[in-house]
N, C-alpha and C positions, 0 to 999 in steps of 0.2 A: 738502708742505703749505705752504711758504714761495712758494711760485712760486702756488698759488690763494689766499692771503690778500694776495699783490701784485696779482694779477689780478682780487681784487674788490675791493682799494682805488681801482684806475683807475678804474673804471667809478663808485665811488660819490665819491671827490674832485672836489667841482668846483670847489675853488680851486688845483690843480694844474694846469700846462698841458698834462697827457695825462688828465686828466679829462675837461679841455672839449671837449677832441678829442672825447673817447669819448659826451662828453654830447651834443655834436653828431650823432652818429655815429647815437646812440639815438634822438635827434628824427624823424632823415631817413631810418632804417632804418620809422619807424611809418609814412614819408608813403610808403615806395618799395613799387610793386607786388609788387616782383618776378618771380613766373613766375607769378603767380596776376591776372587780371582784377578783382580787385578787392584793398581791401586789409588781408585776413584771410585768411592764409593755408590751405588745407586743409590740417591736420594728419595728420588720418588718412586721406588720400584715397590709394586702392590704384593711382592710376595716376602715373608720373612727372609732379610738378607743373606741369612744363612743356608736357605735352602733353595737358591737360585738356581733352575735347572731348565734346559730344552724338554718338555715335555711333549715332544711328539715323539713317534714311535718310533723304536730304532730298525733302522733296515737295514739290512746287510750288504747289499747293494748300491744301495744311494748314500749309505754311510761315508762321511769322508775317512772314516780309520779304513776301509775297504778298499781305498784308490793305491791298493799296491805297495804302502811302506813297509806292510808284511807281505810274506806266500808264504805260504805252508806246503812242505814237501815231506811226503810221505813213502817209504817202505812200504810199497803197497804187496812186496812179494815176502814181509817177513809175517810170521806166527807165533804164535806161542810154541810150538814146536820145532821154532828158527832157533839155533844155536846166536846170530848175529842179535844184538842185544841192543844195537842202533835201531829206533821202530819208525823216526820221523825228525823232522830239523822246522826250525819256526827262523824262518830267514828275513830280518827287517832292514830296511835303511836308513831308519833313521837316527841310530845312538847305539852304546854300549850300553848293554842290560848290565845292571848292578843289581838286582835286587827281586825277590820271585817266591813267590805264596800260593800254596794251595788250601782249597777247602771244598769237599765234597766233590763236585765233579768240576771245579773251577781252576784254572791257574791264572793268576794276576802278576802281570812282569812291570817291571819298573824300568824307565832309562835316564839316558842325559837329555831325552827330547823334552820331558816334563810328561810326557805319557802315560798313562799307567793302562796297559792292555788288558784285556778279559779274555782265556780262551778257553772253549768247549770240546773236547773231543780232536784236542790239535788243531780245530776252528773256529775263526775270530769269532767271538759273541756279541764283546760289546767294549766299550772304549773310551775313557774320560781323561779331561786334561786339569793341571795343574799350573799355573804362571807362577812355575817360582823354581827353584833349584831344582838339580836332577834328585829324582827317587833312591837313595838311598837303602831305606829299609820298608819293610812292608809286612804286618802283620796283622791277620785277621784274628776279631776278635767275636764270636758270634755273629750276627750281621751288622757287626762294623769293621770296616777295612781300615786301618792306618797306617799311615806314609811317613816316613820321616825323609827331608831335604835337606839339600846343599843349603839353603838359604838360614840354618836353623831353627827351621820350625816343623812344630807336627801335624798333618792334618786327617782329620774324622770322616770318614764317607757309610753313606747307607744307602743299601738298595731299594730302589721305590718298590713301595707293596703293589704297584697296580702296574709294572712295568719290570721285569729282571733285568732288564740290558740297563735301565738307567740307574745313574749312581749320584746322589745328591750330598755335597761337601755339609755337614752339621757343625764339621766347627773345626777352629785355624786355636791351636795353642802356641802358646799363651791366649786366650780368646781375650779378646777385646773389653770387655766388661774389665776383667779378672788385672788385666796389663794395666789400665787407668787405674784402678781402684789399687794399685801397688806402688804408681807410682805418686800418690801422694805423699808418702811417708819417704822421706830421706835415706834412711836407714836399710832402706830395700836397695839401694845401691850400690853395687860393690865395684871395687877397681878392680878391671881386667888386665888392661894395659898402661902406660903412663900418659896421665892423663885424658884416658877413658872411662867413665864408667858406664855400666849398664844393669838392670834390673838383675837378680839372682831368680826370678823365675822365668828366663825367658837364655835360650842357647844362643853364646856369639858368635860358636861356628858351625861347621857342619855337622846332621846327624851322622853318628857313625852305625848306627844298630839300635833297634827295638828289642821288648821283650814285656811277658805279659805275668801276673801271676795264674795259678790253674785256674782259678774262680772267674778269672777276667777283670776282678774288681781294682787293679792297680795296673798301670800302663807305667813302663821303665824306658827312659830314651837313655842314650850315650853319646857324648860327644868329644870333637876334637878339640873343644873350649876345656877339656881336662876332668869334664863334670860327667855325672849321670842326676839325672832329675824325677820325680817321682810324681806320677799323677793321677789322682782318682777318678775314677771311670764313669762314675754316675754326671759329675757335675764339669769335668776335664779342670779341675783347679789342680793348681801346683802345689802338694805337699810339702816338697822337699828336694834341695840343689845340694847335691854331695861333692867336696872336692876329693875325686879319687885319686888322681895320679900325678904325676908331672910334666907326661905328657898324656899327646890324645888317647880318648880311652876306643880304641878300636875294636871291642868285644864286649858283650852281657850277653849272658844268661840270668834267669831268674831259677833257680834249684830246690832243695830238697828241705825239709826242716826251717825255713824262714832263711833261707841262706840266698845271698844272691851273690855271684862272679864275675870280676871285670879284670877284663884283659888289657897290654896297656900299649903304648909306641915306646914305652920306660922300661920295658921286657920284664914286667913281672904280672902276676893273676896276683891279685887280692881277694880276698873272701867277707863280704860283710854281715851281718846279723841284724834282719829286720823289727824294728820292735814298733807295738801302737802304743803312740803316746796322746790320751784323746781322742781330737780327729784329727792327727798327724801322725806322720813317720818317723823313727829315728834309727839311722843304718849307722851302726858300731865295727868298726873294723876287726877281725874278728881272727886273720890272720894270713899274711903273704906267703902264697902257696910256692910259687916261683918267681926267683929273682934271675935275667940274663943280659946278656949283652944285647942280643939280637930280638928285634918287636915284636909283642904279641900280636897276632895277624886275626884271629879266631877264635870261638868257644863252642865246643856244645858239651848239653848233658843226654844220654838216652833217654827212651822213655821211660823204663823201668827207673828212672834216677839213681844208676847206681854205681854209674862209670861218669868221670869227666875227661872230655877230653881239649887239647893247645893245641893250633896249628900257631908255627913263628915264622917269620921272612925267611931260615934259614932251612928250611924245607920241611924241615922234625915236625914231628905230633907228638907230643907228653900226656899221658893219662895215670888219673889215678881211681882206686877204685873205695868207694862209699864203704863200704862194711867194715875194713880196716881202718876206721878214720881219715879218710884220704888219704892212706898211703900212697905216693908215688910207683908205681907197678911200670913203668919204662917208656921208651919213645921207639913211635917208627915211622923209619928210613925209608919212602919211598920217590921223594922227589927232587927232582932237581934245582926247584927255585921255591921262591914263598909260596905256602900254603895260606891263602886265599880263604874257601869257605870248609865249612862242616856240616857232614849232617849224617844220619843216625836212621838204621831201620831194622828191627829185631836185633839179631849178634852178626849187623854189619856196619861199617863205619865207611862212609865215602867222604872224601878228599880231592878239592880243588885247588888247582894250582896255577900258580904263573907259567908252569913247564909248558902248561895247553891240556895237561892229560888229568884225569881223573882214577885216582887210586881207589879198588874194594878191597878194602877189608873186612875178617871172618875172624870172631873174636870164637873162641874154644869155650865151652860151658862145663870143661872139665877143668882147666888149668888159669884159663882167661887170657892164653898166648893168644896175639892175633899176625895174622900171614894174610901178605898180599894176593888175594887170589886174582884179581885181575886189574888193566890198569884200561881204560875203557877211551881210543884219541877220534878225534874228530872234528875237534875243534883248531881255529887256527890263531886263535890268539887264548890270553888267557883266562882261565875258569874262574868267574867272579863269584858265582852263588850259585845253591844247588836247593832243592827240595824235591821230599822224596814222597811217595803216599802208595796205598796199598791196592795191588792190584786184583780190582775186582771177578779180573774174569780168571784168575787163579785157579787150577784144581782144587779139589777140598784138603790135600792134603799137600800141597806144594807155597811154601813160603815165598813168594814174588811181590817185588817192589814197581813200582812206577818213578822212574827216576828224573829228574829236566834237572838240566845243567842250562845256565847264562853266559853268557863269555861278552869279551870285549872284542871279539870278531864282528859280536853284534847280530847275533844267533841264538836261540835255545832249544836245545837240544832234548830228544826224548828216549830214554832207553828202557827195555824191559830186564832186570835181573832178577835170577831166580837161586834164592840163597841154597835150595837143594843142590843147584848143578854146580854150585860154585868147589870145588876142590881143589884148586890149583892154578896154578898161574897157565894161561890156557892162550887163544891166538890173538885176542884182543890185546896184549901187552905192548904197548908203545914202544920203537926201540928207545935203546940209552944213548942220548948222545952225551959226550964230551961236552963244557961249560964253553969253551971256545967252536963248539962247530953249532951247538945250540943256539948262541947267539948273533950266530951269522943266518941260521935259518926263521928266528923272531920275524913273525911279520913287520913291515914300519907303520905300526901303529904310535900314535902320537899320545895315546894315552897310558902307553909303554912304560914312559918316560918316566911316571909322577910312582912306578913301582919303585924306585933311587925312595923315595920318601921312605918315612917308617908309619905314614896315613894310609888306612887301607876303607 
């Protein structure tokens, strides 16, 4: 009886300093989802909380994702032996894509609606929702899909064995277990702001990017809270809260040699060195790649791991090349405003921008010079995220990509490029406008605005 009249003094003392703890505790326990999509838990729900799903069959038809927020418009007169490299447009109403994954025959797009689409073949599959910030990042990880959100938090989804179209949420990180059990201890609290604090395993802002290691077996988030966080895949527990930056860390990659890179709003790339300590982590900085004035916007590394490449707000891409110890080997000049996304496919390098246009580049395997061979428009606001995957129905000898670009038009876009035909800058090249007529032809998009930030 003495141990539960201590136990309900904590919780109702709040001028004790494990009251406020616990008072805290209470606040953020009311704000946190936990396993439940919203935030009222089912109490009496017969099925594990976690894996709360509509289990009846999905039909494409009676689907409410199917009542029109998408169309899919298609090129139905291009080919693979179409010079035009535009094959098809995924036209939605409801948000700006931010965020877009492929895996096998799947593309999973993200937006500000809380959505996350499934499409097959340029058509809708299948459709699940999220009640909580816009999707950010999205990484599949074998058959698990994860989200990272405005709200910051990351969430877990799996496809049902007995059903593909459905997607059942397995777990909200920080998971609920994990968040209680951390915050009994004081010490797990750290001051963010004045007179705030909040748990060190759990993001106070937005995700800004995922990342995975090869194996799958660690999941890396980053955020505008200044941190990257580190989390094991088997049990989704929190390893490890890094302070990387000074400001938001708007970029990860996880790379080569135990190295991981974080790009920052503080204009510099960091490089840290992962090390197992027991059953945790510890990421040792390891050495500031670039330091600028202007924010790091972007990362990628190839597949081969042997290039990295910076896009920054001020339109440049910096890369350096692996075999010479990361030497810096130069930047290129192809756009007019921030570069936005990155991504990588053989010895090509595509580049999304605020401009609206999408830069290819064709890196040399003789000297490692890369030239804009093409700059590929269509879109009418700007290039949020891109992902690239391989195109199956390819000749046996011809290198072609499958390219979907996202925009804050609120579109994604599908292109085929074919690294043989690429030699030059060719009719797809956007003109160049002037900073002053370019910005008179910006659509008035309201999410325009938040590009003035150095958050991307």
């Amino acid at each position: 009886m003495t141990g539960s009249s201590r136990k309900g003094r904590i919780f109702a003392e709040e001028s004790s300093t494990n009251g406020q703890r616990f008072g805290k505790l209470k606040k953020e326990k009311d704000d946190f989802d936990g396993y439940n999509s919203d935030n009222n838990p089912r109490k009496n729900s017969p099925l594990d909380p976690q894996m709360v799903v509509d289990n009846s069959p999905y039909d494409s038809d009676l689907s409410p994702v199917s009542k029109s927020p998408w169309s899919s418009h298609m090129n139905e007169e291009s080919s693979i032996f179409n010079d035009e490299p535009l094959v098809g447009s995924l036209v939605r109403e409801e948000g700006h894509i931010y965020s877009l994954a492929t895996t096998k025959d799947l593309l999973y797009t993200g937006s500000d609606s809380k959505n996350i689409r499934v499409w097959k073949n340029q058509k809708e599959f299948a459709g699940f929702k999220s009640n909580s910030g816009l999707v950010k990042a999205i990484v599949i990880a074998g058959d698990k899909i994860i989200t990272g959100h405005q709200d910051g938090r990351i969430r877990v989804w799996k496809v049902s064995t007995k059903n593909e179209t459905l997607h059942k949420r397995v777990a909200t990180l920080p998971t609920l277990k994990n968040f209680i059990k951390c915050s009994m201890k004081p010490s797990n609290y750290i001051e963010v702001k004045r007179h705030r604090q909040v748990l060190w395993i759990k993001h106070y802002d937005a995700i800004s990017c995922l990342g995975l290691t090869e194996d799958h077996s660690l999941i890396y988030s980053a955020s505008w809270d200044k941190t990257f966080k580190v989390w094991k895949a088997s049990n989704f527990k929190c390893l490890e809260s890094v302070t990387a930056h000074d400001d938001a860390v708007n970029a990860l990659v996880v790379g080569f040699d135990g190295l991981v890179f974080t790009g920052s709003a503080d204009g510099t790339v960091k490089i840290w060195r992962r090390e197992v300590q027991g059953k945790r982590t510890k990421h040792l900085l390891s050495q500031t790649l670039l330091k600028q004035e202007c924010a790091v916007t972007s990362l990628v590394i190839n597949e081969e791991g042997t290039f990295l490449y910076c896009g920054s707000s001020d339109g440049f891409i910096n890369f350096w090349i692996r075999e010479t110890n990361l030497e810096h080997c130069g930047v290129l000049r192809g756009h007019k405003l921030a570069v936005l996304c990155l991504t990588t496919a053989g010895n090509l390098v595509f580049s999304g921008s605020a401009d609206m246009g999408i830069c290819v580049w064709k890196r040399s395997t003789l000297n490692n010079e890369h030239t804009c061979v093409s700059v590929l428009s269509g879109h009418t606001g700007p290039v949020k995220c891109l992902a690239v995957e391989k195109d199956c129905d390819a000749m046996c000898n011809e290198r072609r990509w499958i390219l979907y670009s996202g925009s804050l038009d609120k579109s994604v876009k599908v292109w085929k490029v074919s690294e043989n035909a690429l030699t030059g800058h060719n009719n797809h090249q956007a003109p160049r406008l002037s900073l002053d007529s370019y910005t008179r032809e910006l659509p008035k998009v309201a999410s325009l605005r938040k590009m003035g930030s150095r958050r991307y």
